[in-house]
Backbone bond lengths (Angstrom), bond angles and torsions (degrees), N, CA, C in turn:
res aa  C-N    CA-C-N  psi(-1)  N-CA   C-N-CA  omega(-1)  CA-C   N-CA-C  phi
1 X - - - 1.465 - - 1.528 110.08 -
2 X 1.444 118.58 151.96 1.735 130.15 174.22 1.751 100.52 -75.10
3 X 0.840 123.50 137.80 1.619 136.92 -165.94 1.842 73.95 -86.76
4 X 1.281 113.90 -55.18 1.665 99.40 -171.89 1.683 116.19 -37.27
5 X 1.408 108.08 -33.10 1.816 102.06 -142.77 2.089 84.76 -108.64
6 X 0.727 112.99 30.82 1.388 121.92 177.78 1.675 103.42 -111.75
7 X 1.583 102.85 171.85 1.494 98.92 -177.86 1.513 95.08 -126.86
8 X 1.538 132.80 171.40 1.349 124.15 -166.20 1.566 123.27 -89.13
9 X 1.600 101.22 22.80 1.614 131.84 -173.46 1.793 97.29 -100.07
10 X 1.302 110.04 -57.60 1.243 136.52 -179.57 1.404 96.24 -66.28
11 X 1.260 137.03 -50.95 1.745 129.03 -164.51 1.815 104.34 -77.27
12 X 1.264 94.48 -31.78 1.086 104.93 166.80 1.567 129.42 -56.41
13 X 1.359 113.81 -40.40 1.444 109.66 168.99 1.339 107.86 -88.46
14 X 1.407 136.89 -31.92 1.443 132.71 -173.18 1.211 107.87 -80.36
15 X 1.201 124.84 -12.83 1.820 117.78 179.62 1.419 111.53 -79.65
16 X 1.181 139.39 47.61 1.346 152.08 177.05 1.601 112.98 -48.54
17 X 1.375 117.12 160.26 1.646 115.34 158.57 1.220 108.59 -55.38
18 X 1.782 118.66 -46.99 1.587 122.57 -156.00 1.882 106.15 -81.86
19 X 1.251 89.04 -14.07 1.968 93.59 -174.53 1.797 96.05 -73.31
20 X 1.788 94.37 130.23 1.528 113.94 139.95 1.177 142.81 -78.19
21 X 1.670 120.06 110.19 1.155 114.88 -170.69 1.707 112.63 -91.60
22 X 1.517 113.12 134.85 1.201 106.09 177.86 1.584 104.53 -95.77
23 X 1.358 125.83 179.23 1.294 134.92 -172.71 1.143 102.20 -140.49
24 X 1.637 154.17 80.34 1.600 115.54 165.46 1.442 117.80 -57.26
25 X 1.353 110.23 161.47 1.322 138.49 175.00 1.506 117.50 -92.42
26 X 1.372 169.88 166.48 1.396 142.54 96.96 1.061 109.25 -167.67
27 X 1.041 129.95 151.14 1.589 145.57 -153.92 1.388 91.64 -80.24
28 X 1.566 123.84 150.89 1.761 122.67 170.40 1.365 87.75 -116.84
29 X 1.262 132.77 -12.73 1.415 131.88 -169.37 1.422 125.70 -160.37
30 X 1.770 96.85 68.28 1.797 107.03 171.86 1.233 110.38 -140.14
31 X 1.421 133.21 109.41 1.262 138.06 165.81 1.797 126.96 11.62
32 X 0.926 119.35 121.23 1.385 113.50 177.36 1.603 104.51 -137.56
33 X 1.465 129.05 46.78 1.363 129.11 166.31 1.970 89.49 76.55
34 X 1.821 89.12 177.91 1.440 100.51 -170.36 1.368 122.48 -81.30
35 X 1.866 109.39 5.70 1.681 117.57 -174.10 0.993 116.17 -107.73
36 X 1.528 114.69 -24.36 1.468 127.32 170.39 1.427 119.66 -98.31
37 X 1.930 108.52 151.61 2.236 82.62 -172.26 1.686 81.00 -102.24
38 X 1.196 116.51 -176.63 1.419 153.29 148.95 1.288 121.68 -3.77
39 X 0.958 115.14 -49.49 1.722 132.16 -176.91 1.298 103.72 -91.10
40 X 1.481 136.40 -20.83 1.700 113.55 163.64 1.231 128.40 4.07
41 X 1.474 123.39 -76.54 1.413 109.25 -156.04 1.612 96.26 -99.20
42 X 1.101 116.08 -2.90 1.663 114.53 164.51 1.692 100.00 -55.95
43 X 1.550 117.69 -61.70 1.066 99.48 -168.67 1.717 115.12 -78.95
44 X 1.042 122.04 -22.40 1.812 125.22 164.69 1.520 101.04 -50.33
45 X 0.913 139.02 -46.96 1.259 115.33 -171.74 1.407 113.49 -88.44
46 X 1.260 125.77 -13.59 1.530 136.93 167.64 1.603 98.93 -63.12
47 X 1.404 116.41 -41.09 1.382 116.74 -158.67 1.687 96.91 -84.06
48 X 0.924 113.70 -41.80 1.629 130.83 175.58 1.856 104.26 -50.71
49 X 0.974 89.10 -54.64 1.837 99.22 179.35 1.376 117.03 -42.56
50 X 1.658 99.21 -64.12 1.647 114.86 174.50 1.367 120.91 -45.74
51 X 1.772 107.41 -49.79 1.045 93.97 169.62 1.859 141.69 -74.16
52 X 1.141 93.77 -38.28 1.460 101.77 161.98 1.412 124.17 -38.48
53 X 1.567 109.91 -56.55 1.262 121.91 159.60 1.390 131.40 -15.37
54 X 1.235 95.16 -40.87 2.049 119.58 176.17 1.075 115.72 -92.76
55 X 1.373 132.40 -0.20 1.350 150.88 167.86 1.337 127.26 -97.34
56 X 1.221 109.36 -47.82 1.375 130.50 179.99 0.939 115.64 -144.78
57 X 1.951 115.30 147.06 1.069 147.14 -156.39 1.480 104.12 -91.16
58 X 1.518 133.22 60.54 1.395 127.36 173.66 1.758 103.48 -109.82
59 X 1.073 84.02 -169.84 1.650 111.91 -172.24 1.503 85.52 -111.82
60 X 1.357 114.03 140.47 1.684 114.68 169.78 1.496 93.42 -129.10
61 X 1.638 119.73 129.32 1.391 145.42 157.79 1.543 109.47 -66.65
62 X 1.411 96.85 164.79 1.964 85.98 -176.45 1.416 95.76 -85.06
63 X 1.649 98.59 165.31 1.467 109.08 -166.69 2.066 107.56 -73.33
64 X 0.858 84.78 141.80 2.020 78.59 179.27 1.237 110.46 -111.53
65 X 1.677 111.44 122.66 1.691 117.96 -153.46 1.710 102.63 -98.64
66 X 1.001 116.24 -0.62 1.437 108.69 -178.54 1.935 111.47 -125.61
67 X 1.029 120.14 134.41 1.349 125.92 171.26 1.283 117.55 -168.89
68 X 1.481 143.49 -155.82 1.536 137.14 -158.84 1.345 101.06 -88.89
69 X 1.314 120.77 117.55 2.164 135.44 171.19 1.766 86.67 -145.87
70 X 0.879 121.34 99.40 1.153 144.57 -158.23 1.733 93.72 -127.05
71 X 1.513 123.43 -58.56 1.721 110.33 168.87 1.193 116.49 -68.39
72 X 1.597 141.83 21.45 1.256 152.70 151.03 1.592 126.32 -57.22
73 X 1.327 79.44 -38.91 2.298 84.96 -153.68 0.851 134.24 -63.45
74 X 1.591 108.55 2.23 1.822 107.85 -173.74 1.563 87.59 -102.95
75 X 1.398 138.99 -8.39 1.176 116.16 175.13 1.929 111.53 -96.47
76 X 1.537 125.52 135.34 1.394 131.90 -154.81 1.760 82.27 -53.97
77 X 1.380 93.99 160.73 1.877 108.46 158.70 1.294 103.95 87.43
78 X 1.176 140.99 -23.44 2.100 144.24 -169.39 1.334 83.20 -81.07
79 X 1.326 98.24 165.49 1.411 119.84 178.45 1.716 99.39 -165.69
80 X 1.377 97.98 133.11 1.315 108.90 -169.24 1.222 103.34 -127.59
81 X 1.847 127.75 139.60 1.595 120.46 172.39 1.776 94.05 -106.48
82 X 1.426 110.16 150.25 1.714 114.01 150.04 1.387 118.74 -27.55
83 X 1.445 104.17 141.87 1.606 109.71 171.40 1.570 110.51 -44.01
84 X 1.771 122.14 -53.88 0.858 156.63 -146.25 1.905 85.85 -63.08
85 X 1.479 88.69 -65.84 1.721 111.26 -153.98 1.919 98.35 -66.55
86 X 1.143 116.43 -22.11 1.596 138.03 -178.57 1.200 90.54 -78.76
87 X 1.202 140.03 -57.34 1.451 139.53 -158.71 1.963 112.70 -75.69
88 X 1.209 88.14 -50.87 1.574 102.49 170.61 1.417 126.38 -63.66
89 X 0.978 103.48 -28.24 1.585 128.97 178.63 1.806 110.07 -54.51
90 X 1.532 103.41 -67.43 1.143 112.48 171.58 1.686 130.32 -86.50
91 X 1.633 90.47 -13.16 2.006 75.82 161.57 1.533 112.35 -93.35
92 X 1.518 116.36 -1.86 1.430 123.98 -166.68 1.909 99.26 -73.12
93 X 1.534 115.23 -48.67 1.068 141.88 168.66 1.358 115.24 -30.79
94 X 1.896 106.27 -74.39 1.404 132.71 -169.23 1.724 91.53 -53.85
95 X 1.357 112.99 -64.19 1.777 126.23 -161.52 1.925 89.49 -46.53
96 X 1.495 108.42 -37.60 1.943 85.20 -154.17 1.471 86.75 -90.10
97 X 1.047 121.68 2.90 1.941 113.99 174.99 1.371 80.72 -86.54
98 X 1.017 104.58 -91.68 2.017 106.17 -150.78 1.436 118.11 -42.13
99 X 1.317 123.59 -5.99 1.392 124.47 150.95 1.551 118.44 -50.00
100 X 1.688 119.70 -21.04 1.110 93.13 173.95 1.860 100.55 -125.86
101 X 1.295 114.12 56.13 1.139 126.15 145.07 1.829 113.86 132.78
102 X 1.446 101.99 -53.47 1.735 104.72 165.01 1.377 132.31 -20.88
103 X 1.478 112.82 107.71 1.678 97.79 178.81 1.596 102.53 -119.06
104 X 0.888 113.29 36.33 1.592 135.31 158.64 1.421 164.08 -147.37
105 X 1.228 127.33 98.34 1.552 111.61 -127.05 2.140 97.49 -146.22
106 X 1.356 102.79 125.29 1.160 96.84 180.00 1.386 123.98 -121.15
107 X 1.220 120.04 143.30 1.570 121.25 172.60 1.262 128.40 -88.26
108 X 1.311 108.62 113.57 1.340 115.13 -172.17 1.690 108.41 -87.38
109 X 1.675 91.82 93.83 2.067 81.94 -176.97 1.432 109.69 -135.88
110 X 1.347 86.81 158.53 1.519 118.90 -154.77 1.705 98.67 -92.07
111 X 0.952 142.44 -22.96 1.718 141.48 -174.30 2.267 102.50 -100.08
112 X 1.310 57.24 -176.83 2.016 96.06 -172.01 1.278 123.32 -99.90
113 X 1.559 88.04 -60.23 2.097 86.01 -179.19 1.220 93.55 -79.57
114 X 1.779 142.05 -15.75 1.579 113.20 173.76 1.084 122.12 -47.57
115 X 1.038 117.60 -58.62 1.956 124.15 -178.66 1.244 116.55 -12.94
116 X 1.468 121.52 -45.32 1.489 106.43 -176.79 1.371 126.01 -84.12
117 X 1.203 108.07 -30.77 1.448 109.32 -179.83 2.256 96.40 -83.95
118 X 1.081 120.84 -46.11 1.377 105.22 154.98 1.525 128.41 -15.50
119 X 1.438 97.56 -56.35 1.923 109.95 -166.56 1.902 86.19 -80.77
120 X 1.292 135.93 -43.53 1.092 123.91 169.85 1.465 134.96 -53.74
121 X 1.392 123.09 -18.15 1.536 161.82 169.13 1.594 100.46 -79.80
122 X 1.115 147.31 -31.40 1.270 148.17 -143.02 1.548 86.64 -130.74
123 X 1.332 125.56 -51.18 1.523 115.10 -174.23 1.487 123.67 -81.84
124 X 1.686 110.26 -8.21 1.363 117.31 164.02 1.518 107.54 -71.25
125 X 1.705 111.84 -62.01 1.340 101.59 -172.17 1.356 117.29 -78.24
126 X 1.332 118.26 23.25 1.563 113.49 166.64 1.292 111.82 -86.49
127 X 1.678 122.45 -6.97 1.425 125.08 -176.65 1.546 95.02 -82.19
128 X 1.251 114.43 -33.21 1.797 114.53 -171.64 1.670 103.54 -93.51
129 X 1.331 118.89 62.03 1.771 129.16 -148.93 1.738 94.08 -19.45
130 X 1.664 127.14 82.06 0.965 144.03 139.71 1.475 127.91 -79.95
131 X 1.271 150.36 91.21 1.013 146.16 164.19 1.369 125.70 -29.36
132 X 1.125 162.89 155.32 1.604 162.74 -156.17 1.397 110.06 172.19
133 X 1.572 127.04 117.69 1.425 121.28 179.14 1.371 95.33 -128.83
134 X 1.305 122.32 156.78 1.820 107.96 164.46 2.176 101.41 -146.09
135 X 0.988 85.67 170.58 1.396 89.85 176.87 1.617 132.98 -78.35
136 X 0.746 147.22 105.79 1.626 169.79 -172.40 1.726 95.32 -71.66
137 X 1.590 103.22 53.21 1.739 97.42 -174.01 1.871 109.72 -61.33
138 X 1.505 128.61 -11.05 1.314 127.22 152.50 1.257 110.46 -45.29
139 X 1.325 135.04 -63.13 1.602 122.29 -127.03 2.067 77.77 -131.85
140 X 0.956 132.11 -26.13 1.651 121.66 -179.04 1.342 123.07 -48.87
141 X 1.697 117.37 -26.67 1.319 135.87 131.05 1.272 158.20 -146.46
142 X 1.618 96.26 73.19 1.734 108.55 -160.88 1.570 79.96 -74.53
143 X 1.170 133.65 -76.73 1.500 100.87 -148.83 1.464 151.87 -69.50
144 X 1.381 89.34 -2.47 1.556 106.97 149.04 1.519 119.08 -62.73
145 X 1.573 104.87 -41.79 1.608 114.73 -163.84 1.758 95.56 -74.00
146 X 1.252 119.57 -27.95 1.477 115.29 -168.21 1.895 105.29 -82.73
147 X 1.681 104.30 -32.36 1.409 88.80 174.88 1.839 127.87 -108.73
148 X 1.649 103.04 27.78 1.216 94.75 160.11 2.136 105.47 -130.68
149 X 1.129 104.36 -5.31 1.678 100.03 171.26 1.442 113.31 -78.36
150 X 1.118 115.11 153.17 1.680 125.69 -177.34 1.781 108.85 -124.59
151 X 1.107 106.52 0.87 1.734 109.39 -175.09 1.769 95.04 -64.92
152 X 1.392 114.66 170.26 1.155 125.44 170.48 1.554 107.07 -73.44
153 X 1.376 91.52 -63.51 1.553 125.69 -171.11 1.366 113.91 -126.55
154 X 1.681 117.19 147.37 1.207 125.46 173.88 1.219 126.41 154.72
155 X 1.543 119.07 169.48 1.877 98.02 -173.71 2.159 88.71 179.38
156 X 1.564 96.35 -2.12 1.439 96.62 169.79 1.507 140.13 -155.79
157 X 1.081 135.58 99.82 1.317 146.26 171.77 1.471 83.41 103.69
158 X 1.433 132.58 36.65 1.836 141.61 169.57 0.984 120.17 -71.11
159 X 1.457 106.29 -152.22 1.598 112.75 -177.90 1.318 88.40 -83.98
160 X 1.116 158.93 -42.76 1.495 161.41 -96.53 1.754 88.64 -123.46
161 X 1.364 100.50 -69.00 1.834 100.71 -167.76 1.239 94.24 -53.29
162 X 1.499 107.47 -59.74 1.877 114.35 -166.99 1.784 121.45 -30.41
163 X 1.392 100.09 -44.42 1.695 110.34 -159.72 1.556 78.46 -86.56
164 X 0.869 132.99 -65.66 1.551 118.31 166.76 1.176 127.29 -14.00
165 X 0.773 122.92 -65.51 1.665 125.48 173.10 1.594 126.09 -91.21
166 X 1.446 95.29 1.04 1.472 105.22 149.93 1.196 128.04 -52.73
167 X 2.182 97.12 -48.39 0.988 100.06 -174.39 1.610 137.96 -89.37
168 X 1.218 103.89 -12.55 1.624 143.37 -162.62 1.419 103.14 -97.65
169 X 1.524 108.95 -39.99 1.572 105.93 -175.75 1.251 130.16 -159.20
170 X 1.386 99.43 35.75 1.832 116.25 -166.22 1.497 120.37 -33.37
171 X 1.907 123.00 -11.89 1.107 122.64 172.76 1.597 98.03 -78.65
172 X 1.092 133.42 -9.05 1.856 128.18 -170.78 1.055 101.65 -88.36
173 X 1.412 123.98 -10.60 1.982 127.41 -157.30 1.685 112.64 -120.73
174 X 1.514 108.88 105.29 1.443 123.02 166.65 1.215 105.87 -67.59
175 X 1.167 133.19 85.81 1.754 121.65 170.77 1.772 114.56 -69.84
176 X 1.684 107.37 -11.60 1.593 102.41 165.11 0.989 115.36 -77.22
177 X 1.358 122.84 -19.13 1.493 121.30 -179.42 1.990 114.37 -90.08
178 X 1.122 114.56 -16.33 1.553 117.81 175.36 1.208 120.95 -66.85
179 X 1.359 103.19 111.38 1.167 111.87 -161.26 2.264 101.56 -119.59
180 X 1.681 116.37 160.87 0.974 119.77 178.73 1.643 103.56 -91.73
181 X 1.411 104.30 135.78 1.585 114.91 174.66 1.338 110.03 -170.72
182 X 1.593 106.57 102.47 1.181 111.37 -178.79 1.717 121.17 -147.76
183 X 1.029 102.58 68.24 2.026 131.96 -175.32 1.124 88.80 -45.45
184 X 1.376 135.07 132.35 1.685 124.31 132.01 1.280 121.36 -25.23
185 X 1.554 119.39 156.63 1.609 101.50 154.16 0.843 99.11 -109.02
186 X 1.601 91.30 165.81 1.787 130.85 -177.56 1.238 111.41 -104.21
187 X 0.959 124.54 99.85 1.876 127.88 176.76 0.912 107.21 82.56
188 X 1.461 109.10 -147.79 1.821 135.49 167.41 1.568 115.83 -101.74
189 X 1.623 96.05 116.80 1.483 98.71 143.33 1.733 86.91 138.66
190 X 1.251 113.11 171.63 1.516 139.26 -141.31 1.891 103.69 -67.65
191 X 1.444 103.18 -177.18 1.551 90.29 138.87 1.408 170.04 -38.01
192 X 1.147 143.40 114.99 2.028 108.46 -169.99 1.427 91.06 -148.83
193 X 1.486 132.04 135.85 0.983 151.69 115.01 1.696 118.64 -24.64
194 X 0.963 88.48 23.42 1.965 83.97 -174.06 1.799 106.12 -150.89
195 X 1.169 109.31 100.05 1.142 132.46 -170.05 1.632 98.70 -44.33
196 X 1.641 111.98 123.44 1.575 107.04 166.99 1.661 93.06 130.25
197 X 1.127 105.40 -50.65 1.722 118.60 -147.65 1.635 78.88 -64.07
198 X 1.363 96.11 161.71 1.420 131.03 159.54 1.222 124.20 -51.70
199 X 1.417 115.62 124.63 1.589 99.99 162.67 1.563 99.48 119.87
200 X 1.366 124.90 -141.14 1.533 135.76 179.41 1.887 95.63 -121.27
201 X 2.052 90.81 112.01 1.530 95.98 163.57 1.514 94.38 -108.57
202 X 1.977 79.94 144.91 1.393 107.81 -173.99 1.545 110.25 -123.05
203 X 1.380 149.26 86.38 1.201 134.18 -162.70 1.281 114.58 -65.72
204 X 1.236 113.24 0.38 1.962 127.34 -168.26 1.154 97.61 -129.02
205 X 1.728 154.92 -37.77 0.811 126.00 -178.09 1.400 106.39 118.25
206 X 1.138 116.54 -26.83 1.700 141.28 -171.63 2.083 105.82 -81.65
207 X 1.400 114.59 163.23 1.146 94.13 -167.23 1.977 80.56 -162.38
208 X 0.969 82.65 72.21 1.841 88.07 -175.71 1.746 98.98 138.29
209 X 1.753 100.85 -165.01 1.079 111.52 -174.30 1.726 109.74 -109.02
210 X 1.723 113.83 104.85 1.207 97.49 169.88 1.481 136.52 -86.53
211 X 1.404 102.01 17.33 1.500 124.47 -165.39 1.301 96.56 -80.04
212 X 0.982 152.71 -4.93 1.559 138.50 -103.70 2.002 73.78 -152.24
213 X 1.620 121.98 -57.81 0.958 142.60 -147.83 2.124 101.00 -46.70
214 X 1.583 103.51 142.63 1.403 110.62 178.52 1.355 100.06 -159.76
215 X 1.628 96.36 145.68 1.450 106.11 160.90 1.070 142.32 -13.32
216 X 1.265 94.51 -70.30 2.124 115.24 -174.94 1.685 97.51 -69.21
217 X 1.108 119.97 -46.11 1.454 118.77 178.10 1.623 110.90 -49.12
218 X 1.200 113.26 -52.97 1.721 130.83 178.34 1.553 103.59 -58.67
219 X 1.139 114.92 -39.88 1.949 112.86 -174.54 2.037 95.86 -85.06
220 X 1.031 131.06 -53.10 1.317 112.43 -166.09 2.078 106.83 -80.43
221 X 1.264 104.86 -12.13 1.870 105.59 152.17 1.060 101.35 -64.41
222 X 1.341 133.99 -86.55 1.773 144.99 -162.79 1.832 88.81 -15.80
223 X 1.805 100.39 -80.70 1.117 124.22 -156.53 1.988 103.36 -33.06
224 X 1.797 106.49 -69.05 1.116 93.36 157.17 1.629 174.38 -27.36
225 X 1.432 81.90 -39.61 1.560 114.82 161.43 1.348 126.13 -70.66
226 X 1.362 104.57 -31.72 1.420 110.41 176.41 1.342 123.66 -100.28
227 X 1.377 105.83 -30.87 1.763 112.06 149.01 1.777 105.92 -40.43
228 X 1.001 119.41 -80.94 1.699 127.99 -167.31 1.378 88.60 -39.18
229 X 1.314 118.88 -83.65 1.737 113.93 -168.02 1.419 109.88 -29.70
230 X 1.214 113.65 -75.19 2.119 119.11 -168.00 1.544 89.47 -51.01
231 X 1.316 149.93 -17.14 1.424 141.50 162.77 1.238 111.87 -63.60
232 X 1.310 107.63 -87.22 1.812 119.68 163.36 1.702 102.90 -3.95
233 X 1.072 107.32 -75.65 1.648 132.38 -171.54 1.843 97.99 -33.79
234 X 1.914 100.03 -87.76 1.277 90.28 168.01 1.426 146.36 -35.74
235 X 1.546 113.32 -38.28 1.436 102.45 162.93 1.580 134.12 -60.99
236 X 1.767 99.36 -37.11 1.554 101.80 163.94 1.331 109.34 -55.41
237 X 1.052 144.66 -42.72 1.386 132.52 -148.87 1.752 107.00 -89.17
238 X 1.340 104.72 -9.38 1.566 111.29 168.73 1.440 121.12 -85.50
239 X 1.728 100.66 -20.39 1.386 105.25 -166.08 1.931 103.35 -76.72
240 X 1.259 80.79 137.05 1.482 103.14 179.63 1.946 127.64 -68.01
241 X 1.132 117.32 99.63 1.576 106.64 -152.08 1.866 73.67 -100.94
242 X 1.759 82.85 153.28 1.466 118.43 175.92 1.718 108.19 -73.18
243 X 1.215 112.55 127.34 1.596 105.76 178.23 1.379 106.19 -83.06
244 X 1.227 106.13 133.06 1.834 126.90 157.09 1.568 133.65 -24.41
């Protein structure tokens, strides 16, 4: 069930010790090249939710659209919070749930640079024997991702996101506008629209080949992705939390 569509009679009985709380993750406002708008992984992780939902028996929190995209900002529309303010964010959340009983709670997220301040979120409330799991959207399905993508290189607004949201939301996807752009990077540090800077310049925003992007490719990712999560999930829900 959505913790939203409940009443505080109802949260009240479902907020158990033994209940898993899920969290989505996803940006409502970070660049995804000129075919995709803004809200991408806002809605991937909404779409991710639902499905899981049918898999597993959690509690889903509302999705939280802002956290650390920090290689975003030179392109208009991203919005990025502090590591600090990213980190706080989600144990601030977890702490006022598990006050009324939950000692396990996972984030279902859709980005990259979250992870660290995530694993920093997870190692605070492990002092308050809080449980914290989040998603590893790299590795939850590289090997699916390795045997149906054809890009050289990539990891954003690609073939990978693209066929994704082919499949999830083909009205969100300009395929006249998908375009290939995929620079090496140069050193350290994020994205930039600004020729010189450090890191991976992207004049589009794109970070691979979204030309490449298809349907069937987008449904056996989904499928994957959501396998790994309802896994993830089950193992949290075995893991044994320390009593108080």
């Amino acid at each position: 069930m959505r913790l939203a569509d409940m009443t505080w009679l109802e949260a009240e009985r479902l907020l158990t010790p033994e209940a898993v709380v899920m969290i989505p993750l996803g940006a409502a406002a970070k660049e995804h090249g000129p075919h995709l708008r803004l809200d991408n992984d806002y809605r991937l992780a909404n779409a991710l939710s639902d499905r899981v939902m049918k898999q597993s028996p959690v509690i889903v929190a509302p999705t939280v659209p802002y956290h650390h995209y920090p290689a975003f900002t030179t392109y208009p529309g991203s919005t990025s919070l502090r590591f600090d303010t990213a980190r706080d964010l989600i144990v601030e959340i977890v702490g006022s749930l598990a006050a009324f009983g939950p000692r396990r709670f996972y984030v279902l997220n859709t980005g990259v640079s979250t992870m660290k301040p995530l694993q920093a979120a997870a190692d605070l409330l492990h002092e308050a024997q809080i449980a914290l799991r989040y998603t590893d959207i790299l590795a939850v399905a590289a090997g699916v991702e390795r045997s149906v993508t054809q890009q050289l290189r990539g990891s954003h607004a690609d073939e990978t996101e693209t066929s994704m949201m082919l499949y999830l939301a083909p009205e969100r996807v300009d395929m006249h506008k998908a375009v290939k752009d995929d620079q090496p990077c140069v050193g350290e540090g994020g994205f930039s629209r600004l020729p010189g800077d450090k890191g991976v310049y992207s004049a589009s925003g794109v970070w691979g080949d979204a030309t490449l992007a298809e349907v069937g490719k987008g449904e056996r990712l989904v499928d994957a992705i959501v396998d790994g999560i309802v896994q993830d999930i089950e193992n949290l829900r075995h893991h044994p939390i320390q009593s108080r």
